[in-house]
NUKOLLO-307620 format. One record per residue (C-alpha): residue in one letter; x negated, y, z negated. Coordinates in nm, 4 decimals. Example, Ala and Ser with C-alpha at 12.3 -4.5 7.8 and 13.67 -1.06 7.14 Angstrom:
BEGIN
<node><res>a</res><c1>-1.2300</c1><c2>-0.4500</c2><c3>-0.7800</c3></node>
<node><res>s</res><c1>-1.3670</c1><c2>-0.1060</c2><c3>-0.7140</c3></node>
//
This chain:
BEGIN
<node><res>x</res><c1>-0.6549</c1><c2>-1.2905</c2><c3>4.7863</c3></node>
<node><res>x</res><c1>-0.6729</c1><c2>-1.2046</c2><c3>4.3972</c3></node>
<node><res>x</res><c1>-0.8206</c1><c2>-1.5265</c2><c3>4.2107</c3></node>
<node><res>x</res><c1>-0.4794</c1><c2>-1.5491</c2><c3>4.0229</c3></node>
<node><res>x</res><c1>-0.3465</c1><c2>-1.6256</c2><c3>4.3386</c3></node>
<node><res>x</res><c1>-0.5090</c1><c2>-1.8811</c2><c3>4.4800</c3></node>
<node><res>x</res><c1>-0.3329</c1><c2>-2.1291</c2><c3>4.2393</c3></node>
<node><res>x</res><c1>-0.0030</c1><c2>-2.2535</c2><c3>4.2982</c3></node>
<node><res>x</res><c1>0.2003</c1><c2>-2.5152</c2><c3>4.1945</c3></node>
<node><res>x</res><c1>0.4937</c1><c2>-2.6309</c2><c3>4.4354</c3></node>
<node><res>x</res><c1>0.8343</c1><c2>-2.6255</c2><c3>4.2818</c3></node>
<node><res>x</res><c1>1.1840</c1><c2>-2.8243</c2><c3>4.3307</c3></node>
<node><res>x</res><c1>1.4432</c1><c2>-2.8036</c2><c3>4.1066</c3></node>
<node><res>x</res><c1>1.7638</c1><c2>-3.1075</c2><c3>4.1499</c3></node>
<node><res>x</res><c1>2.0768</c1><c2>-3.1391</c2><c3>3.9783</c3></node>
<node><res>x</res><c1>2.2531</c1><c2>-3.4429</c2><c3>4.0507</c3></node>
<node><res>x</res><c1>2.4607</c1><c2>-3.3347</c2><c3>4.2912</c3></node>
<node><res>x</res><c1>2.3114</c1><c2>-3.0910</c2><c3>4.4760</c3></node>
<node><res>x</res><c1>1.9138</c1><c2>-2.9207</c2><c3>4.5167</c3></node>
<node><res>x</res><c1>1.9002</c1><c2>-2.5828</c2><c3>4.3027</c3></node>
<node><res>x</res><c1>1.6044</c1><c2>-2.4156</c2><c3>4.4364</c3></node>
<node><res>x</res><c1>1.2460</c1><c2>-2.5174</c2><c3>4.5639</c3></node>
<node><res>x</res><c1>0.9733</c1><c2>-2.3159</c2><c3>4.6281</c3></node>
<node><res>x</res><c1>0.6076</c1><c2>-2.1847</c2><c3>4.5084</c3></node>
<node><res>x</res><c1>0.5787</c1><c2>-2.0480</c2><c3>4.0974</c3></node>
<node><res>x</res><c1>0.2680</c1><c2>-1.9553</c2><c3>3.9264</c3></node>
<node><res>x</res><c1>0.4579</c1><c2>-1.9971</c2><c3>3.6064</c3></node>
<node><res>x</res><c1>0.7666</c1><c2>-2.2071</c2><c3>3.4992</c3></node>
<node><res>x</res><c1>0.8997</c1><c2>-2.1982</c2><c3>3.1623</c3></node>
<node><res>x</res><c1>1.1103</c1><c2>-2.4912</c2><c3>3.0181</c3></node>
<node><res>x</res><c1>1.3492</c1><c2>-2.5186</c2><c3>2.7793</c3></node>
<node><res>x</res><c1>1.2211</c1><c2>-2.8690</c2><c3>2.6153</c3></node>
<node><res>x</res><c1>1.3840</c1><c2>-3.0458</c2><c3>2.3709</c3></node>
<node><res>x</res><c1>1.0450</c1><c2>-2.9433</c2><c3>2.1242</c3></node>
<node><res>x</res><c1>1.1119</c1><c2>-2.5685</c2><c3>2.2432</c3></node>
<node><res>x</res><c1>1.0277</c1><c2>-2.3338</c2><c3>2.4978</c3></node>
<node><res>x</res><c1>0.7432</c1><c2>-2.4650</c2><c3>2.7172</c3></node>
<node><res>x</res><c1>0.5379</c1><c2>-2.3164</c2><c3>2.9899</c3></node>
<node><res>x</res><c1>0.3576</c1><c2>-2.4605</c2><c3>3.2679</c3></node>
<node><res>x</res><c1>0.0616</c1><c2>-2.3125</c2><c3>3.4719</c3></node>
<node><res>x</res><c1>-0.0864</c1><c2>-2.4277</c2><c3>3.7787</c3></node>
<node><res>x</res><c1>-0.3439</c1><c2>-2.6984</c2><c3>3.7013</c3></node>
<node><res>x</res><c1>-0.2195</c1><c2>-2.8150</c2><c3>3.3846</c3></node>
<node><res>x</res><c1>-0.2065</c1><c2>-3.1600</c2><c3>3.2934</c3></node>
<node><res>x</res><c1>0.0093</c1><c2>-3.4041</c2><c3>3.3859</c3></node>
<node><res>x</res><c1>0.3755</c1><c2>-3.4149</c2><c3>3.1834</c3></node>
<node><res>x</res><c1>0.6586</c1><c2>-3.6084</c2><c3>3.1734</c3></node>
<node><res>x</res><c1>0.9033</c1><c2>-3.4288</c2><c3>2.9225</c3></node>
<node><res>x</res><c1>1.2864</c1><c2>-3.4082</c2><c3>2.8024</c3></node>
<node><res>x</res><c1>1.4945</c1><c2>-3.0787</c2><c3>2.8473</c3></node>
<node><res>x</res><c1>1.7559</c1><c2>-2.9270</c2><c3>2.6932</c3></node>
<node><res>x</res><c1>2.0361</c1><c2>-2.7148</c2><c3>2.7983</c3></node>
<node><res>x</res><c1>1.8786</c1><c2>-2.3445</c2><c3>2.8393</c3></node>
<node><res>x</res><c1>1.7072</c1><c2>-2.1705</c2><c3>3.1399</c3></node>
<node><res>x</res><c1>1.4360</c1><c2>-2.2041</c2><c3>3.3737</c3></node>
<node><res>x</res><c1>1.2242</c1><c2>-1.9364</c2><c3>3.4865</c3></node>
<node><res>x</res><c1>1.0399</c1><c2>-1.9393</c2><c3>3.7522</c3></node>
<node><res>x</res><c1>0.7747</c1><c2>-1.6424</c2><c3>3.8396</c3></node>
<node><res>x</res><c1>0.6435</c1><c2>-1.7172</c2><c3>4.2378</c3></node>
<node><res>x</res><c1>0.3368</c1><c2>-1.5604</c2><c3>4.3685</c3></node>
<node><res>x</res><c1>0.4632</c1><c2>-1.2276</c2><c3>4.4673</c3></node>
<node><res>x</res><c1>0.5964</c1><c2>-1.2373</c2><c3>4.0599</c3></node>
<node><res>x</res><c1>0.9383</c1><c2>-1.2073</c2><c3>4.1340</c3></node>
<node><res>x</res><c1>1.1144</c1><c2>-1.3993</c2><c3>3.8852</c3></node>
<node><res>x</res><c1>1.4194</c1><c2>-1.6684</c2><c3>3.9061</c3></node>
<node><res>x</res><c1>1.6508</c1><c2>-1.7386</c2><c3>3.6388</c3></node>
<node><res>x</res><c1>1.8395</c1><c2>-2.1132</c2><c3>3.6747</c3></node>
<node><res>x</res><c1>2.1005</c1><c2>-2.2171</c2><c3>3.4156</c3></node>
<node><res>x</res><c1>2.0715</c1><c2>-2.5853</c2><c3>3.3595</c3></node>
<node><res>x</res><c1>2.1738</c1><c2>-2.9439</c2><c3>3.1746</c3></node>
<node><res>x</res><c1>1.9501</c1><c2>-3.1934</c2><c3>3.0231</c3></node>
<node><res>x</res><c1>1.7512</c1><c2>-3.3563</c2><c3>3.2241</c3></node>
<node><res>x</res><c1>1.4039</c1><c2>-3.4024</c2><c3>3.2571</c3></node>
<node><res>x</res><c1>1.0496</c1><c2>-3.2284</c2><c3>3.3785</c3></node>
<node><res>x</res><c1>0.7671</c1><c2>-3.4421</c2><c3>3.6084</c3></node>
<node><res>x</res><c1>0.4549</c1><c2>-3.2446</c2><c3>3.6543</c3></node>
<node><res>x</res><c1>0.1372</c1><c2>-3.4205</c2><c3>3.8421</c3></node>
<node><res>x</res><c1>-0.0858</c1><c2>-3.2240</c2><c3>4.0797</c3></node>
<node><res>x</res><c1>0.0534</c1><c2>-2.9083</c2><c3>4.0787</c3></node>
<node><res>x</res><c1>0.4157</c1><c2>-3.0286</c2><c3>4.1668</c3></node>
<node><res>x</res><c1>0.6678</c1><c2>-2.9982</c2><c3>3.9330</c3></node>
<node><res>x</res><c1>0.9986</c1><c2>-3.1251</c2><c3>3.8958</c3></node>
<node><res>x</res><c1>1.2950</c1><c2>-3.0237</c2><c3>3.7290</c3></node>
<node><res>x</res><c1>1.6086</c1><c2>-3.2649</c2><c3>3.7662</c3></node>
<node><res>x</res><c1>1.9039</c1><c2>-3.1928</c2><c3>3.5592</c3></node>
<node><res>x</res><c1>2.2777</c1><c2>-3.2914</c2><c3>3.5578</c3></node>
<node><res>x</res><c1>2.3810</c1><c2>-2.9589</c2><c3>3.6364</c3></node>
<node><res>x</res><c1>2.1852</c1><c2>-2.6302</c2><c3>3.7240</c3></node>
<node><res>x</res><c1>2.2456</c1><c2>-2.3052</c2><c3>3.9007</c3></node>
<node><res>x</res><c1>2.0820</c1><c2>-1.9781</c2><c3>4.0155</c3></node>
<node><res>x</res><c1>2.1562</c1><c2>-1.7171</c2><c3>3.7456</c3></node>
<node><res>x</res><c1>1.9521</c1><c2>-1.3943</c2><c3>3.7980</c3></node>
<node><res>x</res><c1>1.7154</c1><c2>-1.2938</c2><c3>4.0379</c3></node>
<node><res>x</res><c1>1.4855</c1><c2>-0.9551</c2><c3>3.9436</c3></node>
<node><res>x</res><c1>1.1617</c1><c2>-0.8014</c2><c3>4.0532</c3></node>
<node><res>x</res><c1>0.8315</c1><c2>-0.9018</c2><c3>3.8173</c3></node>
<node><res>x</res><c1>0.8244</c1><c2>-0.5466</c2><c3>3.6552</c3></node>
<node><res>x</res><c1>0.9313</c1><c2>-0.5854</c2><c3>3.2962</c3></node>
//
């Protein structure tokens, strides 16, 4: 296995009402209410506001996810994040070739 993919960090994104998606990323991006952050396996722990915008998700095979979501919130503590919003929905799925 390729050193960049032995790190992982586990995934699970909630709206109130219903779970979005959850799985395995080796990159999230967040819109926060500071900007655009981005979150690697093994950073440090964060507890941050979000604005409307999208998350992207990259999992280990680098396909990417696109979710449309609400303010809400971002947890991240030993490589588990989570993202719970209001609202939030799949909006694109692609391959990891730009």
């Amino acid at each position: 296995m390729p050193a960049a993919e032995k790190t992982v960090m586990r995934v699970n994104i909630v709206a109130a009402d219903h779970p979005v998606w959850a799985g395995k990323a080796k990159v999230v991006t967040i819109p926060a209410s500071e900007g655009s952050m981005g979150i690697l396996p093994d950073h440090e722990p964060v507890l941050t506001v979000i604005k409307q915008g999208t998350v992207s998700v990259t999992d280990p095979e680098g396909e990417r996810h696109s979710f449309e979501v609400s303010d809400g919130f971002i947890s991240f503590d030993s490589n588990n994040l989570t993202v719970a919003v209001e609202r939030g929905h799949d909006v694109v799925r692609t391959e990891g070739s730009d």
